[in-house]
C-alpha positions in Angstrom: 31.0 16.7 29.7 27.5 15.3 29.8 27.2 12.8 26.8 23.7 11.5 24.9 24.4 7.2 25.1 22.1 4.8 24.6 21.7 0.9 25.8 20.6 -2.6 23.6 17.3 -3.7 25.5 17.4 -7.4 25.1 14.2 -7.7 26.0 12.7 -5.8 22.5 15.8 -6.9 20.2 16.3 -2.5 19.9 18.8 -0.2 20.3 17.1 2.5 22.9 19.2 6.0 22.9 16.9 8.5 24.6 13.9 6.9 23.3 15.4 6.9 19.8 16.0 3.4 18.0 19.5 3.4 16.9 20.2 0.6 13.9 23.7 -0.3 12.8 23.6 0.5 8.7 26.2 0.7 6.6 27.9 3.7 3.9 26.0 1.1 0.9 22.3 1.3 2.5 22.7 5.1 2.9 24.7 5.7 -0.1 22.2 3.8 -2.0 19.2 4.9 -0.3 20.2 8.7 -1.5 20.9 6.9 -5.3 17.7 5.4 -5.5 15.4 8.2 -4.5 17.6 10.7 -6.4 16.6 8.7 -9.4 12.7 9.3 -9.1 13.3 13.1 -8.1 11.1 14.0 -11.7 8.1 12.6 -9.2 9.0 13.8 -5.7 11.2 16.6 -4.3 13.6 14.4 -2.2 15.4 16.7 -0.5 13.5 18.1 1.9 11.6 15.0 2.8 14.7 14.0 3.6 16.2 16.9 5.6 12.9 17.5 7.7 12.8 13.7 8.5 15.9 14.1 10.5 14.4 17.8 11.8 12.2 16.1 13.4 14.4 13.2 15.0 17.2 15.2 16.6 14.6 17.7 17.7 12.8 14.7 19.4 15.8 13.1 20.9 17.7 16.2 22.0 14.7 18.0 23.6 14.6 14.7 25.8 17.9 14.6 26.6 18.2 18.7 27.4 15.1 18.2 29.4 17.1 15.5 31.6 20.1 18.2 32.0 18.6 21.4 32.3 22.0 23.2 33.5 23.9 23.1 30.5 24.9 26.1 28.9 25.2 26.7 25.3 29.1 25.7 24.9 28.2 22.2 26.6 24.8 21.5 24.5 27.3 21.7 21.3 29.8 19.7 22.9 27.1 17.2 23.6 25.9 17.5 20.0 29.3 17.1 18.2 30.3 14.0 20.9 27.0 12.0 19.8 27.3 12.8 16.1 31.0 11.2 16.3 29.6 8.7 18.6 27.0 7.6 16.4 29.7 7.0 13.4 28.1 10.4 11.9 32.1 12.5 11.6 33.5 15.0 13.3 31.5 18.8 14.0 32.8 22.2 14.1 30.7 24.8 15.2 33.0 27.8 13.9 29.9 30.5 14.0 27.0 30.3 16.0 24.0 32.9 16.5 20.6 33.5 16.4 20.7 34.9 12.6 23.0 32.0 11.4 25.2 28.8 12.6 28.3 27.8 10.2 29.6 24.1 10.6 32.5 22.1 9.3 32.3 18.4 9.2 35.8 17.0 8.1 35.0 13.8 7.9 31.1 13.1 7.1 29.3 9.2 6.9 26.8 10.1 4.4 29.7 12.1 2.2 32.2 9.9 2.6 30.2 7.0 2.3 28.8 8.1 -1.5 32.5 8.9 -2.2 33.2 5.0 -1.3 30.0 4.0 -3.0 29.7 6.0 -5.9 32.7 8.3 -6.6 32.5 12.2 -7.2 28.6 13.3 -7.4 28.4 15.2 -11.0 28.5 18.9 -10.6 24.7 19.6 -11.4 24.1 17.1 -8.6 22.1 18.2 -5.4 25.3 19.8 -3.3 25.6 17.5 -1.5 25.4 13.9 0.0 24.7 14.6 4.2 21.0 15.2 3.9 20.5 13.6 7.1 23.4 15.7 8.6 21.1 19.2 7.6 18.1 18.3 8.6 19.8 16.7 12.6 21.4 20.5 12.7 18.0 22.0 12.1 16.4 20.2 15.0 19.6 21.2 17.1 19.2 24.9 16.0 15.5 24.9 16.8 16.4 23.7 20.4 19.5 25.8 21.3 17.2 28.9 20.5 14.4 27.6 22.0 12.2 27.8 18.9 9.1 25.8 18.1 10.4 22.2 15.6 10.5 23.3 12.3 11.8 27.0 12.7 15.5 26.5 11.0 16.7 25.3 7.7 20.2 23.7 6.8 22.0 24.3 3.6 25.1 22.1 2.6 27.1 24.5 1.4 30.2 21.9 0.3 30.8 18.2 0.4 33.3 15.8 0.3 31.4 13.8 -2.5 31.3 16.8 -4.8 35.1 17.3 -4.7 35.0 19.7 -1.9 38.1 19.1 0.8 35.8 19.3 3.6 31.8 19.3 4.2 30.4 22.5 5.6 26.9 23.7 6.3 24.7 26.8 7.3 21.7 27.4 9.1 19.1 29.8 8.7 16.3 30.8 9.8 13.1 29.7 7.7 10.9 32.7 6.2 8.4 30.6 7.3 8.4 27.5 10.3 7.9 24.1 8.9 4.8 21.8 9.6 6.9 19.3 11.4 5.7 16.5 14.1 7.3 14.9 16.5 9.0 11.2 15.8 7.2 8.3 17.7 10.6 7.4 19.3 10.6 3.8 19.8 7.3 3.5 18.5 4.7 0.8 18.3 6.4 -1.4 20.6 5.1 -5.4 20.8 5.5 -6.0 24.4 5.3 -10.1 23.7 8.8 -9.7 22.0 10.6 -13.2 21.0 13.2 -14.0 23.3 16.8 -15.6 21.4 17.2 -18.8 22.1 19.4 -21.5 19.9 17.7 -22.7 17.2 17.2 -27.0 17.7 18.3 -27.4 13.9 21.6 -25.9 14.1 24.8 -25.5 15.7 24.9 -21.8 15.6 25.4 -20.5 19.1 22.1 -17.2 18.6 22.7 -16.5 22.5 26.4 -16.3 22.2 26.6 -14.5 19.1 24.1 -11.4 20.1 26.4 -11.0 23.6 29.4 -11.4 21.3 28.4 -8.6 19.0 26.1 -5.8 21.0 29.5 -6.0 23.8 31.7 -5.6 21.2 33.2 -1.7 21.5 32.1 0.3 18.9 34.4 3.2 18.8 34.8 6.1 16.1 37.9 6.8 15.3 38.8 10.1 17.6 40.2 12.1 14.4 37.2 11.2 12.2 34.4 10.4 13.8 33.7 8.0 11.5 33.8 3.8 12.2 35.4 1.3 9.5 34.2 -2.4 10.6 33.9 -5.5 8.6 34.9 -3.6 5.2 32.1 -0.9 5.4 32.0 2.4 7.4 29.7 2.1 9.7 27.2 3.9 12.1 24.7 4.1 14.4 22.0 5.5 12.5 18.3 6.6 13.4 15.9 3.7 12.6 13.3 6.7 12.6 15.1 8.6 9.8 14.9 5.9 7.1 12.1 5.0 8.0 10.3 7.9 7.8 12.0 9.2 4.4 11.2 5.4 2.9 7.4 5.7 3.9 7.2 9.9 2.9 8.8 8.8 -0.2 6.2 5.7 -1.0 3.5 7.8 0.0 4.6 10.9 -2.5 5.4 8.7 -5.6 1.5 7.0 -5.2 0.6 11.0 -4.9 2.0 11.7 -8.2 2.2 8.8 -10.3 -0.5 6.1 -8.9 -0.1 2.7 -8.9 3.2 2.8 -11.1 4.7 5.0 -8.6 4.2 3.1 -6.0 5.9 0.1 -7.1 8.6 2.2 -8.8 9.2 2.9 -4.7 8.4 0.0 -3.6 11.6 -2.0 -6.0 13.7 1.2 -5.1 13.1 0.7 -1.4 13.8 -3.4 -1.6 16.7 -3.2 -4.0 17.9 -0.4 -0.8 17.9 -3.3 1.4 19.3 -5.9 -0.7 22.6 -3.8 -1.4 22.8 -3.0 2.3 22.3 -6.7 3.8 24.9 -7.8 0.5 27.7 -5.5 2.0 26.8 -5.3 5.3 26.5 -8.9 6.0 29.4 -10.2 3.6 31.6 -7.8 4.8 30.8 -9.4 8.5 31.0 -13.1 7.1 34.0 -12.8 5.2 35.6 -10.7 8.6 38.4 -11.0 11.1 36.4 -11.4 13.5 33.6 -13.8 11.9 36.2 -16.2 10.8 37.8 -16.0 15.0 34.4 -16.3 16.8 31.7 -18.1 14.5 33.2 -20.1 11.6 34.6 -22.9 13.9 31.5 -23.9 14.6 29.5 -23.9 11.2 29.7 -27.4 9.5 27.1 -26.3 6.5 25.6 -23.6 4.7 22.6 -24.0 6.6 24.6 -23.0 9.4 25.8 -19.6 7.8 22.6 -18.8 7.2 21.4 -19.5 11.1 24.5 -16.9 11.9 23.9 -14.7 9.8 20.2 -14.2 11.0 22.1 -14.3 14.9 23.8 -11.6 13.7 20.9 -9.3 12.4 19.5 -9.7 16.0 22.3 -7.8 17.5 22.0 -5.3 14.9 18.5 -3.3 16.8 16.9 -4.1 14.1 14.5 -6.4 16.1 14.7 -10.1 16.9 14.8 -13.0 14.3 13.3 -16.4 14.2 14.0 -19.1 11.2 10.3 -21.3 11.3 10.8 -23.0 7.7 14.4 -23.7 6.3 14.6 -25.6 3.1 18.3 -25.1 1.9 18.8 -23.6 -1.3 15.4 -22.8 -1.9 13.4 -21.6 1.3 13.7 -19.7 4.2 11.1 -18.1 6.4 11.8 -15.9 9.2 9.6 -13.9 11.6 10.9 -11.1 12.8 9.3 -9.4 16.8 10.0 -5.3 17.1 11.3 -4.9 13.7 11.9 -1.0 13.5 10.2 -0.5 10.8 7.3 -2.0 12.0 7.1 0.1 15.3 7.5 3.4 13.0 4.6 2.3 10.5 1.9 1.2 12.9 2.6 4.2 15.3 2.5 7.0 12.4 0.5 5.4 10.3 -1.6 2.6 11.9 -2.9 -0.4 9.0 -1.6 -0.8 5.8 -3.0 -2.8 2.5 0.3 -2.7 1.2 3.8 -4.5 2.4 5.8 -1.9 4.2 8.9 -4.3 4.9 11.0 -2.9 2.4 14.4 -3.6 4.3 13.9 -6.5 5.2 12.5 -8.1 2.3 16.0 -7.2 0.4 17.9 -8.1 3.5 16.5 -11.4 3.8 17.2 -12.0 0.3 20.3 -11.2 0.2 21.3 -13.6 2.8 20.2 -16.8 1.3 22.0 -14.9 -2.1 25.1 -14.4 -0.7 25.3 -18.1 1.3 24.0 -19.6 -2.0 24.2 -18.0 -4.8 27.2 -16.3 -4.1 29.4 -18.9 -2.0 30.4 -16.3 0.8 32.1 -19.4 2.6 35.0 -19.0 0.0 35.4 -15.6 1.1 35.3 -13.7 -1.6 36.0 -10.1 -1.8 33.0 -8.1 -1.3 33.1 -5.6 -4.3 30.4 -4.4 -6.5 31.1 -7.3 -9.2 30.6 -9.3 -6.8 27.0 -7.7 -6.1 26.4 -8.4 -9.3 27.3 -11.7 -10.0 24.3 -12.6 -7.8 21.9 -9.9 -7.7 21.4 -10.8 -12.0 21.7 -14.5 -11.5 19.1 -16.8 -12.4 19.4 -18.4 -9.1 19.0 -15.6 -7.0 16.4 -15.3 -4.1 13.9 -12.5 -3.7 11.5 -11.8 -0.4 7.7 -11.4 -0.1 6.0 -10.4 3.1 3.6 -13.2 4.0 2.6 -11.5 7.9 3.1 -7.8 9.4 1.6 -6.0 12.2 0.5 -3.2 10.1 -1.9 -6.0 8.7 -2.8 -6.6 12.2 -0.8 -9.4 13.0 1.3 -10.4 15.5 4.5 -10.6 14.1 6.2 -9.9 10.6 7.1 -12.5 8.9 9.4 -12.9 5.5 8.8 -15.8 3.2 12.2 -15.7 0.6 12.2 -18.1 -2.3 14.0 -18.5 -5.6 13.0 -15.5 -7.9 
């Protein structure tokens, strides 16, 4: 069976899977994500920004990869497509009806279901139904290829989910009455060729060379009955870095549509607070690991050293490479960050901004020097929701500010976080 793979280009810091950046996001970012722009749905009709988003991403990616093996017949292009959605930590597909008219799938086990179920418990029955919004809109692209129809020319309805109570996610698509303005994703976008190589950092005893071959070798497997990936107390996945991207900047861009100035910042906190929860669990989970506690904690002698790894660790994540250039402990840390994902996507689809557009990262950031600081990771504690809170409405805790970004024609983003 020909399989869709992909490869960590040390040289940019991304994940490159047929010229799609792959990032490594948790069930919390996605879950959350979904939360927050479900809560300013009275402004903007989420649901198909976010379905199209991934339309146009699996449409972009596949097309590539079917161009590359133009021999496979229809049976093997949806055994391709089910192999990289379990691949990618996505869950299991069943393609139990498939023609021109209409294609039925089953998804036992679904990321972006499960992942709400785990976040937030059962969805309320008026809810949208469902959670997998990036699962509909990555079998619309597929349907549009296997039928050789322009981007745009099939829609996905969930039809159950797992996070409504349902015992399995299903889905089906249809034909739209009439094809969809999409455009094709930049892939890896906006790339800055000058990219920062890793090297160890003078100040520290952090090992950042060691700890990026440690982590983008380490297998990462789905479970073969799920397709789904449970690491460092989070399911797991390789996720496009084009999808929430693109629904983060759509979304931004809507709310200042319909409400202005106040809209915008409505987004903007929604889109920080995104990234705060997802670098929270993501990166406690990892700290307060197996395998964190095996490979890195021997070697850290002081907080300042936690945080040091824990940046080392967001550079094998494909979320682009990391550099600490101002640590004060307990109150300062700037970082500057070369290929950040979301850069590449902004300046290639949208060119300059006025605005900051470094949503995730701002929140991550923050979240690091929170969770080393503020909430004393190194006495491992268990990595709950309370937990969340108990630093996220401290008094102490940190929040980020974007000081440089290459939509603002620089060379390089840079994060600035300080006590908020």
């Amino acid at each position: 069976m020909k399989t869709l793979r992909g490869y960590f280009d040390y040289e940019k810091g991304l994940y490159n899977a047929c010229d799609e950046p792959l990032v490594f996001h948790c069930h919390h970012y996605a879950s959350f994500l979904l939360f927050s722009l479900e809560s300013a749905r009275e402004y903007v009709d989420i649901y198909p920004l976010m379905h199209d988003a991934a339309q146009e991403i699996s449409y972009t990616q596949f097309s590539k990869f079917f161009t590359k093996n133009p021999d496979l017949t229809l049976e093997e292009k949806l055994e391709a497509i089910a192999d990289y959605h379990a691949f990618s930590g996505y869950g299991k597909l069943e393609f139990e009806k498939v023609t021109i008219d209409e294609i039925l799938v089953k998804s036992p086990h679904n990321f972006f279901s499960v992942g709400w179920l785990e976040k937030f418990g059962t969805k309320r029955p008026d809810d949208y139904p469902g959670a997998s919004l990036m699962t509909t809109g990555f079998l619309s692209g597929i349907a549009d290829l296997i039928f050789e129809k322009p981007l745009g020319s099939y829609q996905t309805e969930q039809l159950t989910c797992l996070s409504k109570g349902d015992d399995i996610s299903s889905f089906k698509i249809t034909p739209r009455a009439i094809r969809a303005n999409l455009e094709l994703t930049p892939s890896m976008g906006d790339i800055a060729e000058d990219g920062l190589k890793v090297i160890n950092h003078p100040d520290s005893n952090v090992n950042y060379e060691g700890i990026l071959k440690a982590f983008t070798e380490m297998p990462f497997d789905s479970e073969a009955d799920t397709g789904l990936k449970n690491a460092f107390g989070v399911v797991l996945s390789r996720i496009y870095g084009n999808y929430f991207s693109a629904v983060s900047y759509r979304f931004l861009y809507e709310m200042e549509k319909v409400a202005g100035e106040e809209g915008v910042k409505i987004a903007e906190e929604l889109l920080i607070e995104a990234g705060h929860v997802c670098s929270s669990f993501t990166l406690g989970g990892i700290m307060t690991s197996p395998e964190w506690y095996a490979m890195i904690k021997p070697t850290l002698e002081t907080q300042k050293d936690w945080v040091h790894a824990s940046v080392a660790c967001l550079n094998a994540l494909g979320f682009g490479y990391h550099e600490i250039t101002e640590f004060i402990p307990n109150e300062k840390l700037v970082v500057r960050i070369h290929n950040a994902y979301e850069s590449n996507y902004f300046v290639a689809r949208y060119g300059q901004s006025e605005r900051p557009i470094f949503f995730l990262q701002i929140g991550g950031l923050a979240a690091l020097m929170n969770l080393v600081y503020v909430g004393k990771i190194e006495e491992k504690p268990s990595i709950t929701a309370e937990f969340y809170d108990s630093f996220y409405k401290s008094k102490e805790r940190f929040k980020g500010v974007q000081t440089k970004s290459r939509a603002h024609q620089d060379a390089f983003d840079e994060i600035m976080v300080v006590k908020a």
